[in-house]
N, C-alpha and C positions, 0 to 999 in steps of 0.2 A: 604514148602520152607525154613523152621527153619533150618532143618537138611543140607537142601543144598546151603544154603550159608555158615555156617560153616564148610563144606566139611565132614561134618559125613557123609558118605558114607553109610554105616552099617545099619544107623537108619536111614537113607534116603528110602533104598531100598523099605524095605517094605509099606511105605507111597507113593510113587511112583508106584507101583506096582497094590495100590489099587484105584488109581486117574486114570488108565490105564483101568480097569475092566470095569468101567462107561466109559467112553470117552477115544477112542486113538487120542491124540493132536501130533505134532512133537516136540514141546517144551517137552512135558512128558518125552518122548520116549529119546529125549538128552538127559536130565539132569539123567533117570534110564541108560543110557549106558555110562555114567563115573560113575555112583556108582556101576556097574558091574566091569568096567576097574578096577577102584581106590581097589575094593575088592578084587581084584584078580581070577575076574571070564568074564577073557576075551572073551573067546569064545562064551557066550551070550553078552556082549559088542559090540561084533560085530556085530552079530544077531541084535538086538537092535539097533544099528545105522544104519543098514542095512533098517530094518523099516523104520526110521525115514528121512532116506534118500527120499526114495519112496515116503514119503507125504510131503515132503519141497523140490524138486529137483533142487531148485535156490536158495537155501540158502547155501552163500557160508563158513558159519562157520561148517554148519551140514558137508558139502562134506568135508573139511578139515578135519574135526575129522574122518569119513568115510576114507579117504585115510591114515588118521595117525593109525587107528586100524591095517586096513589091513595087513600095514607096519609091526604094531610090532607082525603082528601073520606072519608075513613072505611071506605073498600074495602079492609081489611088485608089479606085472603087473597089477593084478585089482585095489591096490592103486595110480597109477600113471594112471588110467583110471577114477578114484574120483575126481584126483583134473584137 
């Protein structure tokens, strides 16, 4: 969580990544799909929130960022079916 509060993205990843290997939580799965976004590796970002969606479906922060990926990769129908 070092790396993710300071929004090291980078050095987050891979600490994220291996918290995930042992346990998929939704909380994981968020905080690794903005340090995909934030690295510029969107399209598992999305993937990613995609997941995380699925195991929290009433969390209305996860669907927000869910409909905000969407958005910026240009899928507006399915984002505006997120939120």
């Amino acid at each position: 969580m070092h790396f993710v509060r300071r929004e090291m993205w980078a050095e987050a990843t891979p600490h994220l990544e291996r918290s995930l290997a042992s346990n998929e939580d939704a909380l994981t799965l968020f905080y690794l799909s903005q340090a995909y976004f934030q690295t510029q590796n969107k399209g598992q970002a999305l993937e990613t929130i995609e997941r995380c969606a699925k195991l929290a479906p009433d969390n209305p922060t996860m669907l927000l960022k869910l409909g905000e990926y969407r958005a910026q990769m240009g899928k507006h129908s399915p984002a505006l079916e997120a939120l």
